[in-house]
C-alpha positions as CSV (number, residue, x, y, z in Angstrom):
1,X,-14.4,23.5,13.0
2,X,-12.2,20.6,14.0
3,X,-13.5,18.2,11.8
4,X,-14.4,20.8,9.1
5,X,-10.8,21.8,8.2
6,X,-8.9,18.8,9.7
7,X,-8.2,17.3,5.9
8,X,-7.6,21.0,4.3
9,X,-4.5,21.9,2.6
10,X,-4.3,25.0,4.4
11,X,-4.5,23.9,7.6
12,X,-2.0,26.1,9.4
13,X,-4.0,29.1,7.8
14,X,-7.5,27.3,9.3
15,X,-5.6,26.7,12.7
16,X,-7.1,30.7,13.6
17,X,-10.5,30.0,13.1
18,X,-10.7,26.3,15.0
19,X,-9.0,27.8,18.0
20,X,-11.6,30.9,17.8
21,X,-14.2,28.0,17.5
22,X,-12.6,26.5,20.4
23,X,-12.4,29.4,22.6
24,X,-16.5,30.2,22.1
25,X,-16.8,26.7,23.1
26,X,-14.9,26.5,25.7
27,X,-16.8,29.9,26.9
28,X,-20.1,28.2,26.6
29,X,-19.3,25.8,28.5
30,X,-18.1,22.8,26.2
31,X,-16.9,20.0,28.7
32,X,-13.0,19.5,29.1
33,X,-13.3,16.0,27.4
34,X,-14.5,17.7,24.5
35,X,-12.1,19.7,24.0
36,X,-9.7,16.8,25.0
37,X,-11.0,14.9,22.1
38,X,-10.4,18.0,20.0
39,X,-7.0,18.1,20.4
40,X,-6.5,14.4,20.6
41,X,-8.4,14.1,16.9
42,X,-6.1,16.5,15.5
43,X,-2.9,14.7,17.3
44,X,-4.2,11.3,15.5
45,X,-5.0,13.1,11.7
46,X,-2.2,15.4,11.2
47,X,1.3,15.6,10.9
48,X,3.4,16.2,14.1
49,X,5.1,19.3,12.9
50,X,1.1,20.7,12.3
51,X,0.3,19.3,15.9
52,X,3.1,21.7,17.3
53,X,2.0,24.7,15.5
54,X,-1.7,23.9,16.7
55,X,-0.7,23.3,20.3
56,X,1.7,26.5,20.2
57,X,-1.1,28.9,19.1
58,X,-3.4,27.1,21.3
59,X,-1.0,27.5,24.4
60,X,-0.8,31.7,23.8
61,X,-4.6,31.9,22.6
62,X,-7.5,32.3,25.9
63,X,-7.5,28.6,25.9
64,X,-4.0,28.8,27.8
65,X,-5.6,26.9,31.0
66,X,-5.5,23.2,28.9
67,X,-1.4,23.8,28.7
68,X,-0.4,21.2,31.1
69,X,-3.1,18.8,29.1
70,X,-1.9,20.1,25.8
71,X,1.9,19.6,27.5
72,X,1.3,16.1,28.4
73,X,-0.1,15.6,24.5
74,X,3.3,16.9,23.3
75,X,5.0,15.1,25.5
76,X,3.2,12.2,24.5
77,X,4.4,13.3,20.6
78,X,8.0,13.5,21.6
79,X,8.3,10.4,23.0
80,X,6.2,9.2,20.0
81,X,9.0,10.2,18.0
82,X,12.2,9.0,19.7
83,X,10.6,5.6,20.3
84,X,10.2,6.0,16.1
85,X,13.8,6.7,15.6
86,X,15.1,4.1,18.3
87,X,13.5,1.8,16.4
88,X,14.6,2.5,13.1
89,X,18.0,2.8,14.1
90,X,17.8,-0.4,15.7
91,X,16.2,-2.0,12.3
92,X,18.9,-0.8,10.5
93,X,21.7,-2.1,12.6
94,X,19.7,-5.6,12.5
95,X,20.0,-5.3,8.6
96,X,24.0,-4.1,9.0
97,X,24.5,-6.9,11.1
98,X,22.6,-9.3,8.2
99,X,24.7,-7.8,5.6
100,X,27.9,-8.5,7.7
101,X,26.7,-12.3,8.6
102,X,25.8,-12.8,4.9
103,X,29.4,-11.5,3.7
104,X,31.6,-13.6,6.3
105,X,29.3,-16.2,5.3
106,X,30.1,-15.7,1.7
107,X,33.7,-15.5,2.3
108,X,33.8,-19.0,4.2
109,X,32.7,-20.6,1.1
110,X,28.9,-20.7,1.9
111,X,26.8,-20.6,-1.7
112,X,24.0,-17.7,-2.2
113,X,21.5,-20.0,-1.9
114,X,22.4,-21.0,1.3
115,X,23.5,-17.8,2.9
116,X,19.8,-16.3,1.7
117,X,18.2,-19.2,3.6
118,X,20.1,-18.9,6.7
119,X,19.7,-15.0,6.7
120,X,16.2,-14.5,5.1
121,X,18.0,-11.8,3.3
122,X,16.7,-12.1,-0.8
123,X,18.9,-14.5,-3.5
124,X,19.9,-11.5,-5.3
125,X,20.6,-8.9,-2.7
126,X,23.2,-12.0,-1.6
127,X,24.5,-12.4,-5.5
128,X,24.8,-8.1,-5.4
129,X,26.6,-8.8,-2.2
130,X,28.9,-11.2,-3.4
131,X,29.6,-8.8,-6.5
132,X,30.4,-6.1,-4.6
133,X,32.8,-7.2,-1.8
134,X,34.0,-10.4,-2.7
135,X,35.7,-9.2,-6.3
């Protein structure tokens, strides 16, 4: 069921019937890393606010005795996420930093050309540069 409605549009309404598929397969006697690779597939294909939603319901459905598992995968998803947005941030105070070395280098009397080569930062992102906080 997994696989079957993974890609749908409607996933959050298909969410029911793969944790009822999970539950009867988890009653027959499905191995743990089965349904480990269950959860992990839909941590990899889907969208982390989907993955919360799935693990929630999973958590209060009969399939409650995988929460530390399913804990650690969200866990796992959190961190995800900050490490995402640490380095982002950090991207974009390398490129503030760029912009600032590019205008003092601009104001020292440093051509375009030559401020684009030392900074790797495009010719004409420099010229827009120049336009906007030189004049």
């Amino acid at each position: 069921m997994t696989l079957k409605h993974i890609w749908a549009r409607d996933f959050i309404v298909k969410i029911k019937s793969i944790i009822l598929a999970l539950e009867a397969a988890n009653n027959a006697g499905l191995k743990r890393e089965s349904l480990s690779a269950a959860f992990r597939y839909v941590i990899d294909a889907k969208e982390k606010e989907d993955v919360m939603l799935f693990f929630d319901k999973i958590v209060s459905s009969k399939l409650y005795k995988y929460k530390g598992e399913i804990m650690t995968y969200a866990e796992t998803l959190r961190q995800e996420g900050r490490q995402k947005g640490w380095q982002e941030g950090r991207q974009e105070g390398a490129e503030d930093t760029q912009q600032k070395i590019a205008i003092n280098m601009l104001h020292s009397g440093f051509k375009p050309e030559e401020v684009a080569k030392c900074t790797g930062i495009p010719l004409q992102t420099i010229k827009n540069l120049q336009k906007s906080k030189i004049s």
